[in-house]
Backbone of each chain as ProteinMPNN parsed JSONL, in Angstrom:
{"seq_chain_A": "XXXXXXXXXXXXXXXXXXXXXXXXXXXXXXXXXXXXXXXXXXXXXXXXXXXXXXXXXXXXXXXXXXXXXXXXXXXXXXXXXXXXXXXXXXXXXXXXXXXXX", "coords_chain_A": {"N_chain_A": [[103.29, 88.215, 145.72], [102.861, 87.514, 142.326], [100.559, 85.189, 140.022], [99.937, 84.133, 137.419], [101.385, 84.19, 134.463], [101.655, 83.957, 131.353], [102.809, 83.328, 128.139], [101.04, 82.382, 125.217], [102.151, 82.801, 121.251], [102.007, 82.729, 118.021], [104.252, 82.47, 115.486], [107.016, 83.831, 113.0], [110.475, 82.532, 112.321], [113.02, 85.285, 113.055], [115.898, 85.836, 112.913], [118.441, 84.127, 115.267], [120.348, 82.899, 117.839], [123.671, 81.827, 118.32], [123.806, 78.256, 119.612], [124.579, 78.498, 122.705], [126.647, 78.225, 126.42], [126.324, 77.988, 129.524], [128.105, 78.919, 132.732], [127.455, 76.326, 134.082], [127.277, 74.516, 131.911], [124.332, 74.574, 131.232], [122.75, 74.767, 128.585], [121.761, 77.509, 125.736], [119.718, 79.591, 124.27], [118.796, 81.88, 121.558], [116.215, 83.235, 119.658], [114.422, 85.578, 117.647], [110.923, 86.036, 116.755], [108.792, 87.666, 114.067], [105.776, 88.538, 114.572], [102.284, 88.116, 113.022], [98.844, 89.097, 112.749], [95.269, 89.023, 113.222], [93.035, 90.907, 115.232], [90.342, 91.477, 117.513], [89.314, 94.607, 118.442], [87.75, 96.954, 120.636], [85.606, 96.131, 119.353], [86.031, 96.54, 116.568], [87.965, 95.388, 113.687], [91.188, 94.769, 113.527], [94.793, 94.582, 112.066], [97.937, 93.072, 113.618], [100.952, 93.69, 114.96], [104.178, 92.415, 115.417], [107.637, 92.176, 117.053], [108.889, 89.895, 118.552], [111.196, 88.535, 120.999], [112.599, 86.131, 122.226], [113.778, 83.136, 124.672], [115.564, 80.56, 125.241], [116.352, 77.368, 127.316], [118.393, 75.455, 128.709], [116.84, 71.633, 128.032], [115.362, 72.177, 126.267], [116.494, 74.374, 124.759], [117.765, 72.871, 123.195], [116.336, 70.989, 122.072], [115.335, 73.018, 120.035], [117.333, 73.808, 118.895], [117.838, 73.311, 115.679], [116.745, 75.275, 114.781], [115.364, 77.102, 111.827], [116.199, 80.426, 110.239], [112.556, 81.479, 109.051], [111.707, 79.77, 109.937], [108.146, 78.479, 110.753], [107.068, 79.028, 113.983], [104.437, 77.778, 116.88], [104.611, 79.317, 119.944], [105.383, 79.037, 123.476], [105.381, 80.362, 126.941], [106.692, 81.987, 129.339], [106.864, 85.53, 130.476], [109.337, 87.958, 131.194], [111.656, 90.376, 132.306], [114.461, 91.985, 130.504], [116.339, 92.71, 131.282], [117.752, 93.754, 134.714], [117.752, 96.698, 134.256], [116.339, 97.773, 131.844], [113.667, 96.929, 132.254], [110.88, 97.207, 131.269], [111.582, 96.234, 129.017], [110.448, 93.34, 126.997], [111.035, 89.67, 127.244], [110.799, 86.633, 125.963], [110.505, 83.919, 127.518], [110.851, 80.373, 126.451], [108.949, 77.507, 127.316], [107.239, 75.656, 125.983], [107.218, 74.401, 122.568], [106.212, 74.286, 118.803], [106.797, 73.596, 116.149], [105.971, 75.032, 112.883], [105.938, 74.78, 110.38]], "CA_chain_A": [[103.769, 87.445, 144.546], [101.946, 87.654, 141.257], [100.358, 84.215, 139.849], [99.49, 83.974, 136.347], [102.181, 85.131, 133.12], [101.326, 82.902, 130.195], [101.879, 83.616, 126.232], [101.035, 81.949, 123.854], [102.077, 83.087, 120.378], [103.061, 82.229, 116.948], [105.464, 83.961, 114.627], [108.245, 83.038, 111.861], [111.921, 83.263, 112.863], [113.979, 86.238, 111.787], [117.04, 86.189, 114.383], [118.438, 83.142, 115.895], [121.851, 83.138, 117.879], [124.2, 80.692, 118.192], [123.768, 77.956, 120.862], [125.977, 78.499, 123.788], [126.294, 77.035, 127.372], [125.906, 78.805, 130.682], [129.182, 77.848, 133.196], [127.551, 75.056, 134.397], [126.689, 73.88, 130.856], [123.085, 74.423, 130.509], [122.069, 75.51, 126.761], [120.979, 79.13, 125.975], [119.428, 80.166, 122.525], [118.164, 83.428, 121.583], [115.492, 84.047, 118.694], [113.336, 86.56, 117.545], [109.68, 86.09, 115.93], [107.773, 88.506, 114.129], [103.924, 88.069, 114.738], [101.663, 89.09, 112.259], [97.644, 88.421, 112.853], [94.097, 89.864, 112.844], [92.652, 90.956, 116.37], [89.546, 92.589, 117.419], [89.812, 95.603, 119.911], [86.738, 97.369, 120.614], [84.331, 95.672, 118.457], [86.777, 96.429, 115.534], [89.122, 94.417, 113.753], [92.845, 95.245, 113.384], [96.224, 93.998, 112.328], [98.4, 93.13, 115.033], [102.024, 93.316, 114.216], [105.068, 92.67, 116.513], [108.794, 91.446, 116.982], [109.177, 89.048, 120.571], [112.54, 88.119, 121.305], [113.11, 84.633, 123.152], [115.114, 82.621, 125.444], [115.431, 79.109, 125.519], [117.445, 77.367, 128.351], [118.31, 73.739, 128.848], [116.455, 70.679, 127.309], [113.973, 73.189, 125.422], [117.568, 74.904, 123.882], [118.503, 71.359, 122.711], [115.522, 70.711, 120.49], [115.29, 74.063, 119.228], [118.592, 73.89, 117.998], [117.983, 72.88, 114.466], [115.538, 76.119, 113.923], [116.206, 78.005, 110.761], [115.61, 81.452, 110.024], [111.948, 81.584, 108.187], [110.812, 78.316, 110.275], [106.714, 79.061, 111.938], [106.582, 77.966, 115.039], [104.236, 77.695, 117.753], [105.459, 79.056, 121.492], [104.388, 78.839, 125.063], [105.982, 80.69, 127.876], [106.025, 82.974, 130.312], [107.776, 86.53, 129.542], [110.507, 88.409, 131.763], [112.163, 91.649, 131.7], [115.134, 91.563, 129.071], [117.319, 93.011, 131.979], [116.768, 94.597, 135.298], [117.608, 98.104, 133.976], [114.918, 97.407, 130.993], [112.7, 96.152, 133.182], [110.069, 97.015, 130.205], [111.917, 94.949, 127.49], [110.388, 91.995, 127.481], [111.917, 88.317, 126.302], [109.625, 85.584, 125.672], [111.281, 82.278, 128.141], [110.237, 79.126, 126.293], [108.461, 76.596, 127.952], [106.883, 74.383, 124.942], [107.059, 74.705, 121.336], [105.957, 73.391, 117.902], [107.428, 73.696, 114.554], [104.308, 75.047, 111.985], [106.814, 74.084, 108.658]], "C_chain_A": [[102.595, 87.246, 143.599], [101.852, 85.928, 140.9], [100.807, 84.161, 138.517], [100.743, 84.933, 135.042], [102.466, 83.996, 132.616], [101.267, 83.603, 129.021], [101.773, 82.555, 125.378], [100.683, 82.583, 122.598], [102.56, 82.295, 119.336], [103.614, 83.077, 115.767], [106.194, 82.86, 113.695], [109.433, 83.498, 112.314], [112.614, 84.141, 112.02], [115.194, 86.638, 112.305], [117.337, 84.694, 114.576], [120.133, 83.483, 116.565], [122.502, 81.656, 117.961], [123.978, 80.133, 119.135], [124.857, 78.243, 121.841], [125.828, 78.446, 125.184], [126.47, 78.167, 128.143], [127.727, 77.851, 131.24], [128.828, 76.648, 133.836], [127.041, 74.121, 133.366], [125.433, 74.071, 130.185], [123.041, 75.442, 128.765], [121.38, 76.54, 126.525], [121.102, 79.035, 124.25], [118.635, 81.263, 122.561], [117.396, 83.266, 119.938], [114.448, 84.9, 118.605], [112.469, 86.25, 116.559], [109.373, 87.487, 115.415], [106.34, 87.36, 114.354], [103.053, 88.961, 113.647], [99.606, 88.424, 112.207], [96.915, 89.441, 113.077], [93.538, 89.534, 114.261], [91.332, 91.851, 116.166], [89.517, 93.496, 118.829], [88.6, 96.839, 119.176], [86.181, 97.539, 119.411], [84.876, 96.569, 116.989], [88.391, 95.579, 115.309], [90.588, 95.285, 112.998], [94.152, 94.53, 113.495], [96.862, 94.061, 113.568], [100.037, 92.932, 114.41], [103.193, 93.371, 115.069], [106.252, 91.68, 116.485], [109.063, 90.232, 118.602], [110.47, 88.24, 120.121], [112.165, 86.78, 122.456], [114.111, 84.311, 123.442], [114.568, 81.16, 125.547], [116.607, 78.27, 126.228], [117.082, 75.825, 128.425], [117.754, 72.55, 127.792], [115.898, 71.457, 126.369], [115.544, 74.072, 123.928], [117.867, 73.592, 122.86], [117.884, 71.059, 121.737], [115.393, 71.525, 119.907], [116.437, 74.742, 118.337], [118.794, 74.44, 116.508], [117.175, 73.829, 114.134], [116.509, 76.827, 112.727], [115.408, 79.247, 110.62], [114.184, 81.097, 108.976], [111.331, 80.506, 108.61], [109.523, 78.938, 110.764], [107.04, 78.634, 113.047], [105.251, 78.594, 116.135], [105.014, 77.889, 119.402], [104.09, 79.223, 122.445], [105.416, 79.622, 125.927], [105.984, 81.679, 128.922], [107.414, 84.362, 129.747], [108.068, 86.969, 130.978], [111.213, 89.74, 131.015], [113.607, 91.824, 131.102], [116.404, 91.952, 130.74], [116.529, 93.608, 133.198], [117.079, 96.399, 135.255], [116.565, 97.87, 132.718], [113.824, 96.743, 131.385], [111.244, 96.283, 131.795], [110.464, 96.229, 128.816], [111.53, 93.84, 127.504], [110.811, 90.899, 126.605], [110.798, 87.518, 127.034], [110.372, 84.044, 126.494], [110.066, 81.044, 127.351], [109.621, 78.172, 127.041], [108.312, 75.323, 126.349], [107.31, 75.195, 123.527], [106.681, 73.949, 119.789], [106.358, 74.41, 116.308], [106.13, 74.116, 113.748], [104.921, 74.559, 110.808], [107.848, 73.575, 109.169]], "O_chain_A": [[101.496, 86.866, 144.004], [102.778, 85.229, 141.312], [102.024, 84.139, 138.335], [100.78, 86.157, 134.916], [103.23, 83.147, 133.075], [100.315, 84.293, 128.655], [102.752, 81.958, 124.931], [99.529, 82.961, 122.394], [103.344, 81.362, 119.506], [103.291, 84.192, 115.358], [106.077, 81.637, 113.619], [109.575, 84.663, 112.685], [112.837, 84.037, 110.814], [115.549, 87.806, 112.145], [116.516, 83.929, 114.07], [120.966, 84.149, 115.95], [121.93, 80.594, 117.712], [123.806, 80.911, 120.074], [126.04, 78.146, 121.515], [124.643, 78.649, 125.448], [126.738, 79.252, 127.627], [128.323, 76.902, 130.73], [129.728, 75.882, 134.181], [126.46, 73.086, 133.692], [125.255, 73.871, 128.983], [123.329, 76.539, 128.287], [120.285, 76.611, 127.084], [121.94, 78.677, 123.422], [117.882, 81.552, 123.491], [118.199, 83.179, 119.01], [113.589, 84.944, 119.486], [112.949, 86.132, 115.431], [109.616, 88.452, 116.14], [106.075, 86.158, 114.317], [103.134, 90.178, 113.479], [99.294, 87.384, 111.626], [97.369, 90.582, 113.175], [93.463, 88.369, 114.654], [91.105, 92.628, 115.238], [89.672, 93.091, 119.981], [88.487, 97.353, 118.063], [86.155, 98.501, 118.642], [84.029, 97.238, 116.396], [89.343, 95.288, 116.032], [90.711, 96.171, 112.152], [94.612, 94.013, 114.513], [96.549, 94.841, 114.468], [100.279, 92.124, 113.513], [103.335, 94.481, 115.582], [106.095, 90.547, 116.029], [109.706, 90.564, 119.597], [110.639, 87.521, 119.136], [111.389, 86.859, 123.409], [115.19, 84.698, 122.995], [113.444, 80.764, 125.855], [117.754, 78.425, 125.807], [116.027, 75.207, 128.281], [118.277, 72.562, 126.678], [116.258, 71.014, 125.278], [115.469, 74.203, 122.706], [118.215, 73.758, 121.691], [118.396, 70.84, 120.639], [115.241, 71.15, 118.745], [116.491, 75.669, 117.529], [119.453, 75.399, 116.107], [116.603, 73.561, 113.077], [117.721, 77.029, 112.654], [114.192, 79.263, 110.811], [114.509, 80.425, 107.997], [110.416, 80.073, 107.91], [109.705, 80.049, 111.263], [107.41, 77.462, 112.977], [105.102, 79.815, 116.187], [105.716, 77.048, 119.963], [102.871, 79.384, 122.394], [106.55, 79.457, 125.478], [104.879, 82.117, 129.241], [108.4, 84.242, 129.021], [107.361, 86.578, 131.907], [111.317, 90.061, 129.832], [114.089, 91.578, 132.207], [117.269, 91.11, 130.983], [115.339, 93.923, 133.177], [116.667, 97.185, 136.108], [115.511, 97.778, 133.348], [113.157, 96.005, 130.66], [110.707, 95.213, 131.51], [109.773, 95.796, 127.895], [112.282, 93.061, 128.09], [110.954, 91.07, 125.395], [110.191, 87.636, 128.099], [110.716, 83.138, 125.735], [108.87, 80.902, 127.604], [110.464, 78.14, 127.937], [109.105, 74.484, 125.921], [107.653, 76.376, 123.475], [107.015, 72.765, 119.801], [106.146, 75.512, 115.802], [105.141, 73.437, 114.02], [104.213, 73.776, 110.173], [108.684, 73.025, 108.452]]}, "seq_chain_B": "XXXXXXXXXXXXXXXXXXXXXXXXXXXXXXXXXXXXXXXXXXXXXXXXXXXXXXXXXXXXXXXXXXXXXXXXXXXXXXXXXXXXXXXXXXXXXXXXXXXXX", "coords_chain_B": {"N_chain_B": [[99.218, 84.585, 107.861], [99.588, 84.628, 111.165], [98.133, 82.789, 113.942], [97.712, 82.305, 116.969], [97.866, 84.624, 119.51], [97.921, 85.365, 122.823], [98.204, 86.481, 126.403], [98.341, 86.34, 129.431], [98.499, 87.761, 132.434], [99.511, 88.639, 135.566], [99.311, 91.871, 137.926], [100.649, 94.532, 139.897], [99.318, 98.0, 139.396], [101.256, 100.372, 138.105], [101.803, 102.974, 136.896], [99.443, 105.218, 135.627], [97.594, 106.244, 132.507], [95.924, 109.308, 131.989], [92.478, 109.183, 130.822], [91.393, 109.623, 127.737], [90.51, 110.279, 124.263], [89.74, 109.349, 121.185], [89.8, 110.731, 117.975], [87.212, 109.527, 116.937], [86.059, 109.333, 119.292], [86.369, 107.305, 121.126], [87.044, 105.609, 124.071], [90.467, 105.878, 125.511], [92.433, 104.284, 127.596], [95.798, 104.015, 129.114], [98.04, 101.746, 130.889], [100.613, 101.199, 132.997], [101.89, 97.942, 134.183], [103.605, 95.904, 136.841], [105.31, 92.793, 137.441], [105.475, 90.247, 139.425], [106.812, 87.226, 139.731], [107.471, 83.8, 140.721], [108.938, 80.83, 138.329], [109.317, 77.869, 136.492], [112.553, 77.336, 135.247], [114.445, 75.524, 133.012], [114.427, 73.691, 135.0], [114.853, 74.746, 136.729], [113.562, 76.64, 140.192], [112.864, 79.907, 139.989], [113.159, 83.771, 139.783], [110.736, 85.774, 138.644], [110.655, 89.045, 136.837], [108.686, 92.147, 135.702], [108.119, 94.655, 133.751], [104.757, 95.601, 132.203], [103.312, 97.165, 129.613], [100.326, 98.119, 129.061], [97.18, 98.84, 127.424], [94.019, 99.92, 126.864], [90.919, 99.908, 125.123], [87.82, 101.637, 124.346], [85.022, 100.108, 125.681], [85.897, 98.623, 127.48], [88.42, 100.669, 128.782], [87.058, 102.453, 129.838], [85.426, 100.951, 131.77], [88.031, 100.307, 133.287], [88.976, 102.765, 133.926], [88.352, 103.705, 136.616], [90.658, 103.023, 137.871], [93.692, 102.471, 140.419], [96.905, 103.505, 141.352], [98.853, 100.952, 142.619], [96.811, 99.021, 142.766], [95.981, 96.017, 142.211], [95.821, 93.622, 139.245], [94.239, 90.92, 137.437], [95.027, 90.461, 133.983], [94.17, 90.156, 130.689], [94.374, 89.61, 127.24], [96.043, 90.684, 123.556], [99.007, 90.801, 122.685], [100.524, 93.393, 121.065], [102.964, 95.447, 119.021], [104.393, 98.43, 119.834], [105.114, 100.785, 118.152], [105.485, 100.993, 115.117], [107.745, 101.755, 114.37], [109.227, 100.851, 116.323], [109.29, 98.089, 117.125], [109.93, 95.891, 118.67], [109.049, 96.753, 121.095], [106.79, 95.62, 123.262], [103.489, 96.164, 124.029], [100.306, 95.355, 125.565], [97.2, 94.42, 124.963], [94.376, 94.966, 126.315], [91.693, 92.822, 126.607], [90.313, 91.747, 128.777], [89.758, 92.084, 132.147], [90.212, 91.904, 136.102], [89.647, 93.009, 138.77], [91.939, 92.765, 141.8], [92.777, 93.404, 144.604]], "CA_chain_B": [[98.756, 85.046, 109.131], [99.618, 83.636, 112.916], [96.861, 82.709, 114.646], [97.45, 82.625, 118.527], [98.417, 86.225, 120.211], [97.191, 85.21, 123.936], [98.792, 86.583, 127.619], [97.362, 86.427, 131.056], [99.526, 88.411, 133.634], [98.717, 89.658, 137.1], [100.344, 92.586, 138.339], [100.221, 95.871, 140.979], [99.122, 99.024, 138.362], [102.535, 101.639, 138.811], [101.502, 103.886, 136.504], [97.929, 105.323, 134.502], [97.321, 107.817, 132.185], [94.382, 110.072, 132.136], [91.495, 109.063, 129.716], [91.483, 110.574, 126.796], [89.308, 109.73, 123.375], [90.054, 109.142, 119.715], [89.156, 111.609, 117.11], [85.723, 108.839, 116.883], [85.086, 109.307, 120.192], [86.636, 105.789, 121.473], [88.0, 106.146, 124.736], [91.466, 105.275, 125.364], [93.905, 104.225, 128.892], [97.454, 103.364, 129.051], [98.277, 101.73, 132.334], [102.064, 100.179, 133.255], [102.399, 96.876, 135.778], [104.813, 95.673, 137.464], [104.932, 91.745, 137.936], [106.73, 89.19, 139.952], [106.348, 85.466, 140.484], [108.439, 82.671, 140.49], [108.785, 80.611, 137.443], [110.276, 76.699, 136.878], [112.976, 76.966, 133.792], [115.281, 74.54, 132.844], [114.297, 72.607, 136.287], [115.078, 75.431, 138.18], [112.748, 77.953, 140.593], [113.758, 81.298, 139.462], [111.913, 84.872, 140.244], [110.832, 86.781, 137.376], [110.027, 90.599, 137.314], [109.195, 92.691, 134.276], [106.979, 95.878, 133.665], [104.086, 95.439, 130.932], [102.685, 98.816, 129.414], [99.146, 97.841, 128.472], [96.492, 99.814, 126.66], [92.457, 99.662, 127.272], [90.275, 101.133, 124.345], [86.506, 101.292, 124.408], [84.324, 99.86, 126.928], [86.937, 98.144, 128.614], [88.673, 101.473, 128.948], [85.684, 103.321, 130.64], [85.42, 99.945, 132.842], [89.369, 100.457, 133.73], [88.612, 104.37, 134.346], [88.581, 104.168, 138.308], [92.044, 102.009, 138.657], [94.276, 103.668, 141.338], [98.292, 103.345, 141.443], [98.884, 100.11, 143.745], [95.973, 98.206, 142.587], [96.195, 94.54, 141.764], [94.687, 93.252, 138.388], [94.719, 89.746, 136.632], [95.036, 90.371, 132.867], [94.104, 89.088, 129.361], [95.061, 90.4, 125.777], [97.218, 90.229, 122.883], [100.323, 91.931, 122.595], [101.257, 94.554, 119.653], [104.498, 96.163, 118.872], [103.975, 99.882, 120.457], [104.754, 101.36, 117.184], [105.892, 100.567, 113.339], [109.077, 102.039, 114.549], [109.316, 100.2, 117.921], [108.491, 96.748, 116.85], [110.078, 94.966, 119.387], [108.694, 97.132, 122.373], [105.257, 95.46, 123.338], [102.272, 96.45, 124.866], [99.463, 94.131, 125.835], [96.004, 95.147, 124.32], [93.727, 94.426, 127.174], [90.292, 92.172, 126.455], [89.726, 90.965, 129.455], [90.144, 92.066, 133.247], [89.942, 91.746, 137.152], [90.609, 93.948, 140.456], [92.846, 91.864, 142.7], [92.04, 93.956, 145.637]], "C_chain_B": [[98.653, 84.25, 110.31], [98.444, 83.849, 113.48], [96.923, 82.794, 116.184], [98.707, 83.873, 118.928], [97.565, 85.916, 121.6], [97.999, 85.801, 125.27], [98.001, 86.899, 128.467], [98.51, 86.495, 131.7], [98.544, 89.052, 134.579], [99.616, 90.449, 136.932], [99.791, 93.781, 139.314], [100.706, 97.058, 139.398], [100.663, 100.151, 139.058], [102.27, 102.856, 137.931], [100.229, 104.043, 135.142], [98.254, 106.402, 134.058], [96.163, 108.714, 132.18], [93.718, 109.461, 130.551], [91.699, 109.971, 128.591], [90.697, 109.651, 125.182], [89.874, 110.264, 121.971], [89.33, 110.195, 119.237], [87.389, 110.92, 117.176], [85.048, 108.957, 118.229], [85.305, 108.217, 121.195], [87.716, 106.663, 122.894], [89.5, 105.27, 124.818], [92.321, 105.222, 126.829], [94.977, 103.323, 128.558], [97.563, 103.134, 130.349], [99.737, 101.237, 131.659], [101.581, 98.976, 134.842], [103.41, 96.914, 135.73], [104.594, 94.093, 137.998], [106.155, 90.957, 138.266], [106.203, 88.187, 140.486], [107.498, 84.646, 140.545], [107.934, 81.871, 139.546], [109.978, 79.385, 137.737], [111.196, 77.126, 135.182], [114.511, 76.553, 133.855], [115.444, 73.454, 134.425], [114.623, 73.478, 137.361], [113.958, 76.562, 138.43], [113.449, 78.821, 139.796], [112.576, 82.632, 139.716], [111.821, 85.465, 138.918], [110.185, 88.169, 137.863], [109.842, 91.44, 135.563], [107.597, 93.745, 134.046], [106.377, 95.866, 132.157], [103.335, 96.809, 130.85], [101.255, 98.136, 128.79], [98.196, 98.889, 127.999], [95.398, 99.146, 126.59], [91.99, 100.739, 126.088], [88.926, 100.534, 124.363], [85.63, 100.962, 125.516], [84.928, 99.347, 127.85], [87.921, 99.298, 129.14], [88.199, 102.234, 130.234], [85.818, 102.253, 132.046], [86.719, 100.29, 133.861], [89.613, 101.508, 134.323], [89.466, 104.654, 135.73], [89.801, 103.217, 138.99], [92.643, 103.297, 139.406], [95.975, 102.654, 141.007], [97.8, 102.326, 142.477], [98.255, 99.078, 143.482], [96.59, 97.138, 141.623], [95.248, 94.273, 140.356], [95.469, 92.062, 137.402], [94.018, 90.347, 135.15], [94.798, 89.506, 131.833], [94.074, 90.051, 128.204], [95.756, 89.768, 125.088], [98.377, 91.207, 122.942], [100.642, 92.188, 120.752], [102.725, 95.152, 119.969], [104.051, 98.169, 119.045], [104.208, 100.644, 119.001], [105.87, 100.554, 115.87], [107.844, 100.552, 113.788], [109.948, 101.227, 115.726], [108.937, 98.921, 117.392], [108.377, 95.697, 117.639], [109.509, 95.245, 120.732], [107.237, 96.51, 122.426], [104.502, 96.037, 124.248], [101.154, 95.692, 124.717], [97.89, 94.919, 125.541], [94.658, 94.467, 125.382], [92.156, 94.176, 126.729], [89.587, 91.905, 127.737], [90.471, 91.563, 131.31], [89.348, 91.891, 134.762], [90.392, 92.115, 137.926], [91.433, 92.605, 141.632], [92.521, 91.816, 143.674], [91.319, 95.151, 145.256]], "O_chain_B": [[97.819, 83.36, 110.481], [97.824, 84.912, 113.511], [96.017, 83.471, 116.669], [99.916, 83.944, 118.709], [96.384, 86.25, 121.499], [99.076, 85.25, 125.043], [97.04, 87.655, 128.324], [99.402, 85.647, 131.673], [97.461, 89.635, 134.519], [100.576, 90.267, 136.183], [98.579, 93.932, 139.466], [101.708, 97.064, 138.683], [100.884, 100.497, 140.219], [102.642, 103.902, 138.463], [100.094, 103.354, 134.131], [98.876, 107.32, 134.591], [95.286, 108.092, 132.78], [94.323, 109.347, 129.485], [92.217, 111.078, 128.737], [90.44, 108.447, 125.223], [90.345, 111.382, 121.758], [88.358, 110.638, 119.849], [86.445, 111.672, 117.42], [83.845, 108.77, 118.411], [84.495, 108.139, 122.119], [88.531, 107.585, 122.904], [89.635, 104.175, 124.272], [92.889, 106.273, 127.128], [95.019, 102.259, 127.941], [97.277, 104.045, 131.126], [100.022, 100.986, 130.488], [101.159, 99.194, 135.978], [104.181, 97.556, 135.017], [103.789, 93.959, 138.92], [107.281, 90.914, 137.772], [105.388, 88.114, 141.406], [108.582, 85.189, 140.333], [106.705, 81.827, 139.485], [110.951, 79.428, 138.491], [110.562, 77.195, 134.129], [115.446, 77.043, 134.489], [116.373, 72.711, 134.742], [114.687, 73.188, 138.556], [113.462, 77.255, 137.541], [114.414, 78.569, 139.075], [111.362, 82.448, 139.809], [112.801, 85.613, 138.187], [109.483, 88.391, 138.849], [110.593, 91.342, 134.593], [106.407, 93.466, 134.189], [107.055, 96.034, 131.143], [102.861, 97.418, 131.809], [101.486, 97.527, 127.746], [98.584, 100.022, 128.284], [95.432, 97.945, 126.319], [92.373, 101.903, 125.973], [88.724, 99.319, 124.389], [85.608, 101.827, 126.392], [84.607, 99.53, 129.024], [88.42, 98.9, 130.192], [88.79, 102.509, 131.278], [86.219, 102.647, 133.141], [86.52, 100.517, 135.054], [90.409, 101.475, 135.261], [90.485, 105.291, 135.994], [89.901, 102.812, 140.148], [92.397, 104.495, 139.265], [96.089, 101.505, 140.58], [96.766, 102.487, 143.126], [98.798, 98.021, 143.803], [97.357, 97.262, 140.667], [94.079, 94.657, 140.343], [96.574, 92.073, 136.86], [92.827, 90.646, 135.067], [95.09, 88.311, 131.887], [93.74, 91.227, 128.348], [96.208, 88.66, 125.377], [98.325, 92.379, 123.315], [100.856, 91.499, 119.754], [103.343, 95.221, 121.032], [103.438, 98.85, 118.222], [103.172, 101.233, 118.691], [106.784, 99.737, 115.979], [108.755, 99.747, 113.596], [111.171, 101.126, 115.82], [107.715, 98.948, 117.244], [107.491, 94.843, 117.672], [109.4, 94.324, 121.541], [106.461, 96.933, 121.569], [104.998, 96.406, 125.313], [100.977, 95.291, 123.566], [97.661, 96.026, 126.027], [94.087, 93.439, 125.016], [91.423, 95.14, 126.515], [88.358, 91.844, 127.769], [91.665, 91.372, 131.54], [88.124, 91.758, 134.785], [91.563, 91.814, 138.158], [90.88, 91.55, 141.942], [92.017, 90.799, 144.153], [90.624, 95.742, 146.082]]}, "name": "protein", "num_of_chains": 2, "seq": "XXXXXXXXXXXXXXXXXXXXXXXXXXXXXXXXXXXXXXXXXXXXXXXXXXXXXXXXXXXXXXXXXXXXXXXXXXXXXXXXXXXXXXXXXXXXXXXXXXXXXXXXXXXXXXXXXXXXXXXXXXXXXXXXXXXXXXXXXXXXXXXXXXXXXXXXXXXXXXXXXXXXXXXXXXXXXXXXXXXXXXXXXXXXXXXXXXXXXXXXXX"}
C-alpha cells in the first residue's frame, strides 16, 4: 500500500455540474479547472498549462455549491483514476478548498 | 497566473521508456506508476488506484536512468497537460525523487 498522494493546485472554473446525491444522499459535484502557471524544469523556466477535473463528495460538495464558472479557487486533494478502465484519467477528490475571487 | 502546481505520490514504476535527448542535448525519461492507498472522503475509508505517466528531464532524468519495472519511488512535481491537444490528460513533471526499495 502506497502512502503519500497530495495536490495542491489552483485554477479558474470552466465546467461545473449540477449537484446531485449518491442513494444514500451524500452530495457529488463535478468541476473542471484550467491551471495556468510558470514552472522551472531543468534549470529552465516554462509555462505549465492544464485542465484537472474534480470530485467533491459530502460536506466539501455542500460548500462548493455556490461556485460559478470563472470563480479562482484554491484546492487540496488527493487524485484517483477517473474509472477503473481509465485507470490513467485522473480526477482531482477534494479535500479542502478556498475561493481566490 | 496560478501559483501552486504541487503533487507527492508514491508508487511501483510499470512502465519506462528508454532515454533519449532533446535536439539541446537535455536528456529525457517517461516512466508510468501505478498507485494504491486508502484515502478518508466524505468520512469514509475508501481505496484509491490510478496510473500517473510522469516525465524526468535533465539531471533528474540521468539520476532516474537505472529505475527497473517493479521499483518503488516516492514522488514530487507539478503536473502539465500531456499536450495542447490533450489538456485534460496529465503527466507529473518530476523535481524531486526517492527509491522505495
Amino acid at each position: 500500500m502506497d502512502k503519500r498522494n497530495r495536490v495542491l493546485i489552483d485554477g479558474t472554473v470552466i465546467k461545473r455540474s449540477d449537484i446531485r446525491y449518491t442513494p444514500a444522499g451524500t452530495p457529488v459535484l463535478e468541476i473542471v479547472i484550467t491551471h495556468l502557471s510558470e514552472q522551472t524544469e531543468a534549470g529552465k523556466h516554462r509555462k505549465v498549462e492544464c485542465e484537472v477535473a474534480m470530485m467533491a463528495l459530502g460536506d466539501i460538495a455542500a460548500r462548493l455549491a455556490p461556485i460559478q464558472i470563472g470563480q479562482r479557487l484554491a484546492s487540496k486533494g488527493f487524485i484517483a483514476a477517473k474509472s477503473n478502465r481509465y485507470r490513467h484519467e485522473l480526477v482531482l477528490h477534494l479535500e479542502e478548498f478556498e475561493l481566490l475571487n
